[in-house]
C-alpha positions in Angstrom: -72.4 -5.8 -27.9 -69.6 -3.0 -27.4 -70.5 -3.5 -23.2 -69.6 -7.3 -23.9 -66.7 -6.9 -25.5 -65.3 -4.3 -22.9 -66.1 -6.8 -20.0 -64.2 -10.1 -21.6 -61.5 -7.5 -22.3 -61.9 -6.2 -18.7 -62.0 -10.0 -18.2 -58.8 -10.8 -19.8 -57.1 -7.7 -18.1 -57.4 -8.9 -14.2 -56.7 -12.6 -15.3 -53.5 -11.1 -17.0 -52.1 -8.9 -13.9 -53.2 -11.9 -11.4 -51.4 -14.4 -13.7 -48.4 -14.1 -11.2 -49.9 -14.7 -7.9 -52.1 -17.6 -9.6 -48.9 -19.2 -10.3 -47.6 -19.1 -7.3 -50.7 -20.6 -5.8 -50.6 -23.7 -7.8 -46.7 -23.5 -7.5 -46.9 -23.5 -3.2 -49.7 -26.5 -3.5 -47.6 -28.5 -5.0 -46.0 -30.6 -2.1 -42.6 -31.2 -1.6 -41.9 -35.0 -2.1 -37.8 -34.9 -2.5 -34.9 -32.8 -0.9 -33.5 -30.4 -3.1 -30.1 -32.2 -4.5 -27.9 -29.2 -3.7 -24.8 -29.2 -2.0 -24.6 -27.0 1.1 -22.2 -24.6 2.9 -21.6 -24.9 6.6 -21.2 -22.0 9.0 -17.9 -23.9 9.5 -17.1 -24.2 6.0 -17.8 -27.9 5.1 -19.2 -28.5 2.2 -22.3 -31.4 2.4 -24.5 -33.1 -0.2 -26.6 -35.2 1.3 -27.0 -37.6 -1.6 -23.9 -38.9 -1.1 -24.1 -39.3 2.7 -24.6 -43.0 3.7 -27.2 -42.5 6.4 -30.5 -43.9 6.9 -32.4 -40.9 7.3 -32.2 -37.3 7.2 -33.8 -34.6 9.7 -33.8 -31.3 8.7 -34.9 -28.5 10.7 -36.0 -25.2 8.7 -36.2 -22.0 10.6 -37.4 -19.3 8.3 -36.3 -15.4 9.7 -37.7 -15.1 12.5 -40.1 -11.7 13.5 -37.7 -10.8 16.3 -34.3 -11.2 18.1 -36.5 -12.9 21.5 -38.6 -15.0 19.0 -35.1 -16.3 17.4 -33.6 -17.1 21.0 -36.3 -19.0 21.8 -36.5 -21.0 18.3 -32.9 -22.0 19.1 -33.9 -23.3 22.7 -36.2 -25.5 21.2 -34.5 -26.3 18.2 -31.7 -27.7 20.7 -34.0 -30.0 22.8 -35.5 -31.3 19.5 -31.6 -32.1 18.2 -30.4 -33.6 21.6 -33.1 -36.0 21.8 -33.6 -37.1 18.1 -29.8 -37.8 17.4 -29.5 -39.2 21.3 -32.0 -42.1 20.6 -30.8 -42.4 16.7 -27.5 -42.6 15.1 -27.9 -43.8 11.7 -30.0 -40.2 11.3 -28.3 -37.0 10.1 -29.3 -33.7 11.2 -28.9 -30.6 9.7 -30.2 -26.9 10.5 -31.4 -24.7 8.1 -31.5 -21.6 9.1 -32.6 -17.6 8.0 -30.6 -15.5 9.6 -32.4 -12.1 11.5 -30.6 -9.5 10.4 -27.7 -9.9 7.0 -25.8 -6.4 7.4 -22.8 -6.5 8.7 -22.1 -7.0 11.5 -25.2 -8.6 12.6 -24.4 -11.6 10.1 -21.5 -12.4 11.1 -22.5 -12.3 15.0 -25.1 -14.8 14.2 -22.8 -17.1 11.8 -19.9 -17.2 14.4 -22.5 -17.8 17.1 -24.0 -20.6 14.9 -20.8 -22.5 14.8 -20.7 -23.8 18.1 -24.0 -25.7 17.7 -22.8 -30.0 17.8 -24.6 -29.9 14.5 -24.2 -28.7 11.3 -25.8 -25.2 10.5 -26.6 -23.9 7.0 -26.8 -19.9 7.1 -29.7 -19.0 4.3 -28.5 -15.7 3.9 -31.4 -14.5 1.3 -33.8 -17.4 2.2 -33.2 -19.3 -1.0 -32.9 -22.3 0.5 -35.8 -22.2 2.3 -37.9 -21.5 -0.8 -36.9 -24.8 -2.5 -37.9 -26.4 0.3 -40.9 -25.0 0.0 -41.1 -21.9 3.3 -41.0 -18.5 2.8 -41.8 -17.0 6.0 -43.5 -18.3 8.6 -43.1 -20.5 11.2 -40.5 -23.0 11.6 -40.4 -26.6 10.1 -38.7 -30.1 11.0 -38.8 -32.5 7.9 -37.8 -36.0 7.8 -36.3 -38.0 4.7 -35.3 -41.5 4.2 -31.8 -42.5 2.9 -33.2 -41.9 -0.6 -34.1 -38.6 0.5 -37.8 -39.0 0.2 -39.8 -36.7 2.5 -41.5 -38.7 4.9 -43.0 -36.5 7.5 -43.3 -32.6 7.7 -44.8 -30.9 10.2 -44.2 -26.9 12.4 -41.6 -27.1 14.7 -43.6 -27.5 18.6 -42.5 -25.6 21.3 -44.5 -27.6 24.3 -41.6 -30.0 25.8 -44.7 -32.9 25.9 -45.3 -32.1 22.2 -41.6 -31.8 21.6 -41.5 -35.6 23.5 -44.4 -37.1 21.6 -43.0 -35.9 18.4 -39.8 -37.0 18.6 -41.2 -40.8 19.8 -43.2 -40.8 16.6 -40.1 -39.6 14.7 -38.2 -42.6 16.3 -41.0 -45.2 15.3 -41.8 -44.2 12.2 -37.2 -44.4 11.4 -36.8 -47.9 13.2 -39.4 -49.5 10.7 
């Protein structure tokens, strides 16, 4: 009995110290059906809330910190060929970029945020990846997500790199936001 009793307690013990990451688990299953109703800071300084912008949809591109300074580049590069043909083809569709910066000390932060503000669209600098967590990303690879006006997520899906992938993608982005 006494060899029992020390294994349910033994029992009890793991499930008690694993109670965290179980969470978390359950917490990261959970999909994401609705933007976060937040306002957000530009690199430029606006302010936007996207609740109260009259658009049809809403395409926002996540980019969680990337692993390296080349692996950031070459995010950006496609980043830019996904904006230029989604907001060329749509205009009723707000973009926005979401983005973890590489390094935060100064004045690596700054580099990047001054950098950011000649993009034609808006940029959100996720200085501690807060942001990104609401949405659902913590690390990783990079996201695109698609809401209606009511900002319902439609579509989410990583972020391709192939231009034919990039081109198929952005058709069935295009389809799927003329019905």
């Amino acid at each position: 009995m006494d060899l029992f009793n020390k294994r349910i307690a033994l029992f009890g013990l793991m499930l008690l110290i694993n109670l965290p990451a179980i969470a978390q688990l359950s917490a990261d299953a959970i999909p994401l059906t609705h933007t976060p109703k937040q306002s957000f800071e530009t690199v430029e300084g606006d302010e936007l809330t996207l609740s109260k912008m009259q658009k049809e949809s809403f395409i926002l591109f996540l980019l969680p910190k990337p692993g390296s300074k080349s692996e950031g580049k070459k995010t950006f590069k496609n980043i830019r060929l996904w904006m230029k043909k989604i907001t060329s083809m749509n205009r009723q569709t707000f973009s926005l970029l979401i983005v973890e910066p590489f390094k935060t000390s100064f004045p690596f932060y700054n580099i990047q945020k001054s950098k950011l503000k000649s993009e034609p669209y808006p940029v959100v600098m996720d200085k501690n990846g807060e942001i990104l967590k609401q949405f659902g990303i913590s690390g990783g690879k990079p996201k695109i997500m698609i809401a209606d006006e009511n900002l319902k997520i439609i579509e989410s899906s990583p972020i391709h790199s192939d231009p034919a992938e990039i081109e198929k993608k952005v058709e069935l982005i295009n389809e799927m936001l003329s019905k």
